[in-house]
N, C-alpha and C positions, 0 to 999 in steps of 0.2 A: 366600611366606607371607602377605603383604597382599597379594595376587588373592583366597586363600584365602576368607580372613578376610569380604572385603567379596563374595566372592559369597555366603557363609552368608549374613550378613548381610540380603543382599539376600532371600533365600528364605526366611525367616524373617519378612518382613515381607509379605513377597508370599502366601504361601499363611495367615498367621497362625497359624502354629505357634507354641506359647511352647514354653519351656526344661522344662517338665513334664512335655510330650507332647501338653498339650490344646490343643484348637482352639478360638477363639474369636473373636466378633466383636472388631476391635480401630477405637474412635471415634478418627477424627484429633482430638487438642489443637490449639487456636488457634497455640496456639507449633511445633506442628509444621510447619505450613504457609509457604509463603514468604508475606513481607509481600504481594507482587500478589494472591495467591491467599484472604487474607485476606477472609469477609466483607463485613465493613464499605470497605475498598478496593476490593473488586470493584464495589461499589455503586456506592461515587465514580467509577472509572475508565471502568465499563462498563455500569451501570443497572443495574434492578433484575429486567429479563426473564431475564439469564444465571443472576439467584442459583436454586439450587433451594430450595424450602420448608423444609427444614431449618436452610440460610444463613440466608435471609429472618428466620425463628424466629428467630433467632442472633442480629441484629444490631438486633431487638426487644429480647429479655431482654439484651444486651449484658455480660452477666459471668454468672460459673456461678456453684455453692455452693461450701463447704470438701471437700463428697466427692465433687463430678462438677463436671467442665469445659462448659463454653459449649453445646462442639460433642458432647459427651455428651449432655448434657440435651435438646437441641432434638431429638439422634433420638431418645429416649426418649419423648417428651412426644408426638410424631407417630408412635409405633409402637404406643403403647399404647393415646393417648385416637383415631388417626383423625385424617386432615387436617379430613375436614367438620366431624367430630364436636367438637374443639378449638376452630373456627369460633364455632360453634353454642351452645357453652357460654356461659352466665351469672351463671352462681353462684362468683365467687370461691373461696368459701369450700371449697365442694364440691371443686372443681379442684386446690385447693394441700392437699386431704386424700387426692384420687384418685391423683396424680401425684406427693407427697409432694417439692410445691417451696412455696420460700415465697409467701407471700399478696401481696407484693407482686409478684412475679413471672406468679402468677397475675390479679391485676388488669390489668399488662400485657397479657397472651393478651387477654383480655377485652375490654378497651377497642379493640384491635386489630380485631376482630374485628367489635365492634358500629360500629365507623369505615364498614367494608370494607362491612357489611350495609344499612348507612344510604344509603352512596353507590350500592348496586347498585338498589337500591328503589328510588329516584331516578331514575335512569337507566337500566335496564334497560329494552329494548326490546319484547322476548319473555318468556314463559313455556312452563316446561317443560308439557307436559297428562300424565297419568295416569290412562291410560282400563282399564290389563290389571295384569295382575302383573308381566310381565316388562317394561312400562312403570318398571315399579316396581325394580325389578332392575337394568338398563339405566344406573336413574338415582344408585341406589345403591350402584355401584362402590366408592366406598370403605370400606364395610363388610364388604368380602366376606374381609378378612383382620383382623380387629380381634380380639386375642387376649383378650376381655373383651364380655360382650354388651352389645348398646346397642337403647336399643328410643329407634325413629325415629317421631317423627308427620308424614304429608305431608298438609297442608291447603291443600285446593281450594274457589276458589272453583265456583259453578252449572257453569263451563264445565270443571272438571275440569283446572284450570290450578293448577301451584302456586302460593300467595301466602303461604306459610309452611314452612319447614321443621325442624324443631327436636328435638334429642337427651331425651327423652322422663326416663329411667334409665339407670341405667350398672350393671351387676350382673348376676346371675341371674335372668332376669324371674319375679317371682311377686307371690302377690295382697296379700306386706307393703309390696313398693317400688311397684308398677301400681296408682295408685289414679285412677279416674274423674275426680277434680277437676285432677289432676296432666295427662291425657292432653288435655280439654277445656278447659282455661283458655287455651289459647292462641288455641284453635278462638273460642271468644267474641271475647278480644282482639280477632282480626283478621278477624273475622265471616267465618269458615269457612263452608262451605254442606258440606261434606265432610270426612273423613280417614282416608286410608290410615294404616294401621300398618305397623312394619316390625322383625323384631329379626333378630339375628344367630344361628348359632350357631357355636362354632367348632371342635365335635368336627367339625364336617362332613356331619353328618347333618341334612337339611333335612326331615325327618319333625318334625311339631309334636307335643309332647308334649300330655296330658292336661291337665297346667294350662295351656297356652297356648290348647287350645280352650277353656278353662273362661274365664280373660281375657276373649279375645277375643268369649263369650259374654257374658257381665257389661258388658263397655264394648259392644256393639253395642247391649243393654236399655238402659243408660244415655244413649247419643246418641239413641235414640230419644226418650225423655223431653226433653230438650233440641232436639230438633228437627233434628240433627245425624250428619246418615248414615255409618257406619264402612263405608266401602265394602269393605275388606280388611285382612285382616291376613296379612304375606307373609314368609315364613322364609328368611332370606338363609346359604347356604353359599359360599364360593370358587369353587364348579365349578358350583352350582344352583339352584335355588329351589323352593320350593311357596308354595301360596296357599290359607290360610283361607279360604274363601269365605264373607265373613261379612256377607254382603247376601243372606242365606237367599232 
């Protein structure tokens, strides 16, 4: 009867069936793990190359809320906003309303992030260039599954090298969230000479709709006026891509 018992058990846990019928993702809790395997231990024990990005998260935000655990949250937080795109994020505020964690949580991510950003600027040897679409593609991996659209700016300087990368909006791209001053201020900031666009979509279909060419016509007029070439705007699917060719 206990053979029984513990091999249910065992396949119950293994394929994620509950007691309902349904199937479901099921997040290891902190408590469930043995102490070795632990985050923050693995850290100490065996650096920080072994943790995966969701640990790493983990032992950032270091305690969850009253309705989601640690190791809940940190896959949630990278399934929804994107590894780059959580990176990349600045706005607090924005964060702990998108992701629906607290603000100090989200100022963590944040600071995390503008650390990592500072240090690579610094020290970075290389740059990516971004001469095609599928340059653009290529580089943009981790949007190709983001179950929420993100529209990406990649600014280049003369040589077509990135020296900025930055999560644009988060939503339905249209002409109440895309506004010209929103997609160019960074482009000033870090004196841009260029910048690709990039957004997602996540039916799958990399066909650009009506108002995307309407956009990407509006901000091509406007970087002109600025001085400021949109060389493309490029529809990122999972499986493919297209490209606005918006350097008429």
């Amino acid at each position: 009867m206990a053979t029984k018992e513990k091999t249910r058990s065992y396949a119950l846990e293994d394929t994620n069936l509950f007691l309902d019928g349904s199937l479901r993702e099921y997040v290891l809790k902190i408590r469930d793990l043995p102490l070795e395997d632990q985050p923050r231990e693995k850290l100490i024990k065996h650096g920080p190359e072994i943790l995966s990005i969701q640990e790493l998260l983990a032992v950032i935000l270091n305690t969850g809320s009253k309705s989601e655990g640690i190791m809940e949250m940190s896959s949630r937080i990278i399934r929804e906003y994107g590894e780059r795109s959580i990176l990349a994020e600045k706005d607090p505020a924005r964060l702990s309303s998108d992701l629906n964690i607290p603000i100090v949580k989200a100022c963590q991510v944040i600071a995390c992030g503008e650390l990592g950003r500072r240090f690579y600027e610094k020290n970075s040897a290389g740059f990516t260039v971004i001469r095609t679409a599928k340059d653009a593609y290529e580089y943009l991996g981790d949007m190709r599954n983001l179950p929420k659209e993100h529209l990406r700016g990649l600014y280049l300087n003369s040589h077509n090298r990135i020296i900025h990368d930055e999560v644009v909006s988060i939503g339905t791209i249209n002409t109440n969230i895309v506004h010209p001053r929103e997609v160019f201020r960074p482009a000033i900031e870090y004196s841009a000479a260029a910048v690709v666009l990039a957004h997602n979509h996540p039916s799958g279909s990399a066909v650009p709709s009506a108002q995307d060419i309407d956009i990407t016509d509006q901000l091509v007029r406007a970087g002109k006026i600025l001085g400021i070439n949109v060389l493309d705007h490029v529809i990122v699917t999972k499986d493919s891509f297209m490209s606005i060719k918006a350097n008429y």
